[in-house]
N, C-alpha and C positions, 0 to 999 in steps of 0.2 A: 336164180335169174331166169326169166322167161324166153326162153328160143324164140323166134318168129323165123320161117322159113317163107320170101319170096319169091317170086316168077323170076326169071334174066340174070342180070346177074349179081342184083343187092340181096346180098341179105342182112341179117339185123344183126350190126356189129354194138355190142354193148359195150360203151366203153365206161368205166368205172371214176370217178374224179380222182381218187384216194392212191392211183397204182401209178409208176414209176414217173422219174421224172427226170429229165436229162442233165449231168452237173454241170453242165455249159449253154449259153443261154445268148443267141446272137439276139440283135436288134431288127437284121433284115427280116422284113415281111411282115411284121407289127403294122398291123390296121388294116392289112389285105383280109376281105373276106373269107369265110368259111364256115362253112355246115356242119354243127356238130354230130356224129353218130348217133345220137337219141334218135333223129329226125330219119333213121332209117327201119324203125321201130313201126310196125303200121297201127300199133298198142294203143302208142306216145300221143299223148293230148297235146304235147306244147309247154315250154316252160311260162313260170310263173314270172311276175314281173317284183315280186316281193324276195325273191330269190335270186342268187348267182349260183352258176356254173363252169369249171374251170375242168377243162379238157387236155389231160393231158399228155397223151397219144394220138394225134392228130396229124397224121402223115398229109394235111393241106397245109400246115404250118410250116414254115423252115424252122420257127422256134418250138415246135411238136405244144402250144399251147393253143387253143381254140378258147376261149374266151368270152361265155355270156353273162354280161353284167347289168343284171335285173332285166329282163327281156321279155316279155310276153306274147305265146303262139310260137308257133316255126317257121324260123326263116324262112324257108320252101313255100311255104304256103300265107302270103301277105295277109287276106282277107280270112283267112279261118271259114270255118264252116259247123254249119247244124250238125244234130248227129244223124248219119246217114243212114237210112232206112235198111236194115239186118234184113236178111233172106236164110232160104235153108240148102241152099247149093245151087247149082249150076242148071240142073231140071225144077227151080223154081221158079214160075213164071208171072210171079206175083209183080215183079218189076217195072213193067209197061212195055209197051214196043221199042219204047229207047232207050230203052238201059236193058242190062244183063245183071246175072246174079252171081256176083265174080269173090274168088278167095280175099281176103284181107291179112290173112295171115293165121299161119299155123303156134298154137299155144302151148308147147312141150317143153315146159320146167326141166331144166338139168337135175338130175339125181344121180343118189353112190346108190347101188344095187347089193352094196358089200358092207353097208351101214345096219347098225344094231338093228332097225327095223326095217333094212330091205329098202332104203326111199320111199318106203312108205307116207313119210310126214311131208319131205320135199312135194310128195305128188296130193296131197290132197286137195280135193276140190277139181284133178284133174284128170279121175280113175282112181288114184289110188295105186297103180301098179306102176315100178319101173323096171322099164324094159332094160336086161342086164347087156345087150347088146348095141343098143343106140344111147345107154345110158340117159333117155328122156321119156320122163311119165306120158302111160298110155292107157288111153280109155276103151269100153268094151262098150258103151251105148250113150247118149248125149245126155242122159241125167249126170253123168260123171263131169261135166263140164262147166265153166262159168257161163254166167246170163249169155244167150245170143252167140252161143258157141255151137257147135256140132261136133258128134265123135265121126271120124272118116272110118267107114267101113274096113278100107280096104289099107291105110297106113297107122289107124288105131291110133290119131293122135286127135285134140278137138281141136276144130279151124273156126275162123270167123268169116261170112260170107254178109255183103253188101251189096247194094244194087247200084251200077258205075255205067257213064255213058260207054266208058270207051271213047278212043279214038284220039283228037285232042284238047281232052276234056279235063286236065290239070291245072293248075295255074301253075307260073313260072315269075318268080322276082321280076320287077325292075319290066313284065308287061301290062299293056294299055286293056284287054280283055282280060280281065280274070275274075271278072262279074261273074256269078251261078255256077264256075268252074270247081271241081273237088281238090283236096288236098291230096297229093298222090306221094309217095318214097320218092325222095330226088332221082330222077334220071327216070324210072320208070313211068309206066302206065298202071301201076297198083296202089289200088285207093287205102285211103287212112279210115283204119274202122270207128275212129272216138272223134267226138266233138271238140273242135279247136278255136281258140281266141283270135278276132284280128289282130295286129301289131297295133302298137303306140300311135297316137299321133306323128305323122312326119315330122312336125315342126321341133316335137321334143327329143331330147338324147336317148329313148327308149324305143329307137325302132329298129330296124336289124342293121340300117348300115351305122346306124351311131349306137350301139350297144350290144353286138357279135362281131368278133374279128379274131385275128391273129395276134398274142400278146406275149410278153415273159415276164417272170418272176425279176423285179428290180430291189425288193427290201423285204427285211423279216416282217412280223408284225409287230403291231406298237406293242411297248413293253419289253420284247422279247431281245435278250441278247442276240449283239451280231454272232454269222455265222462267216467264218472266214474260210470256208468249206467250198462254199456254193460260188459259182460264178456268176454273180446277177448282173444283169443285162443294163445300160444307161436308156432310156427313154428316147427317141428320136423326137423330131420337133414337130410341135401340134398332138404329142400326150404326155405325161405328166404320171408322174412315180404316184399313186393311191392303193391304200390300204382293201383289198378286196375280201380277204377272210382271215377272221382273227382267228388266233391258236388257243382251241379252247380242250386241247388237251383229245381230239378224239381223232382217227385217220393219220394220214403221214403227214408231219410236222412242215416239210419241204414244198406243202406246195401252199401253204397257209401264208398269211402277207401280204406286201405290198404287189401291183402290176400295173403296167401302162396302160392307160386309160385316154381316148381321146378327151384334150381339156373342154373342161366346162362340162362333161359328163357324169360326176360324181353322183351316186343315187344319194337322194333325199328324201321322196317319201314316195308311194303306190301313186299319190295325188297325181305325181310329174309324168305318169301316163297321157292324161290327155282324152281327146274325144276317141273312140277306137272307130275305125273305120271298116264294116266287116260286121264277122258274124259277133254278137254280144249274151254276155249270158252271165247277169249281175252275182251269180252264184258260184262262176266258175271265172271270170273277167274281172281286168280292173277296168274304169274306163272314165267318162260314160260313153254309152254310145252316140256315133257320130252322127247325123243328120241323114238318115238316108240310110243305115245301119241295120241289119237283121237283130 
């Protein structure tokens, strides 16, 4: 798993779909909003809208589930954006007069140091060496790095630098300016180094407030015997018990199944996307783009 180290005080919680899950399961807080940890990845391009994601460590939740069901781009950031212009550090001044050439995050793969090859394999592509005392692969010059990365002289690890206005040059959900604004780590001012989708169409169930929220586990999956194990949770009014991932035998069986879904939200097809509004990139988006659309 790739470390990303940022500025204040996010850094890159990766949270895994597959890892615990709590055996009681209230109703309160199903449909309240929430960001899931990906989105603090400065990596992270944004999810895809042909996919779900089921969170389920989520200390926004009272039901510890974060819930993205087929969503496209990051919450955090509505409009998406181009991929932002790479620089090579901080004394690069290739940027312009307004903007800076600001970190995006640091790329230090976790490795064992006490593994048959040393982490050797964990680190390739990023030096090749890990370090037995930070236990994160470290590089000795920027050929050791992926595309648009740099090796830090001075912490031996490769970072990503991009050129960012600064200032208050983020977007923020749910505002009326977030025309030309970058994609940043929630809460910060630290920009997103990859190219991101705008969201769904408003009008469809595919946009972050009708298709990210707080949800619980209400039924096994189809097929699959009950489990009289698990405390599932009853659906509150205005969502509706649907199947979100079947059990197909791979990851932890408990969180596979049925979850409350606001109704009429059922994915059907990439189609029920919609026009995107924002950045579009038919190779990386579903969409089409919307009138007015990058």
């Amino acid at each position: 798993m790739t470390r990303s180290i940022v500025t204040g005080l996010f850094g890159l919680l990766s949270v895994v779909a597959v890892g615990f899950l709590p055996t009681s399961c209230q109703s309160g807080g199903v449909g309240d909003p929430c960001t899931p940890e990906d989105e603090y990845n400065p990596q992270f391009a944004g999810f895809k809208v042909t996919e779900e994601n089921i969170e389920s460590r989520s200390f926004q939740c009272q039901t510890r589930i974060c819930l993205v069901n087929h969503f496209q781009g990051r919450v955090s950031c509505p409009l998406g954006q181009a991929p932002p212009k790479s620089c090579s550090g901080p004394a690069d001044a290739s940027c312009g007069a307004d903007s800076k050439c600001v970190e995006a995050g640091t790329l230090a793969p976790d490795c064992d140091p006490n593994s048959d090859d040393q982490g050797a394999g964990a680190c390739a592509g990023y030096g090749g060496v890990c370090n037995p005392t930070t236990r994160a692969c470290q590089c000795n010059q920027t050929a050791d790095c992926p595309t648009d990365s740099y090796c830090d002289a001075e912490s031996k690890q490769c970072k990503s630098y991009v050129c960012h206005k600064g200032g208050e040059n983020c977007q923020i959900p749910g505002a009326d300016d977030n025309e030309g604004k970058a994609c940043c780590i929630p809460g910060t001012d630290t920009p997103v180094a990859a190219p991101v989708c705008g969201q769904c169409a408003e009008a469809t169930n595919r946009n972050a407030e009708r298709a990210v929220y707080c949800s619980c586990r209400c039924g096994v999956a189809e097929g699959e015997p009950e489990d009289e194990n698990f405390n599932f949770c009853e659906c509150p009014s205005g969502f509706e018990c649907t199947e979100i991932r079947k059990n197909v035998g791979l990851g932890d069986k408990q969180i596979t199944g049925k979850y409350c879904i606001r109704q009429g939200s059922e994915f059907k097809s990439e189609q029920s996307c919609g026009p995107v509004r924002g950045y579009f990139n038919s190779q990386q988006c579903k969409g089409p783009a919307a009138a007015g659309g990058t």
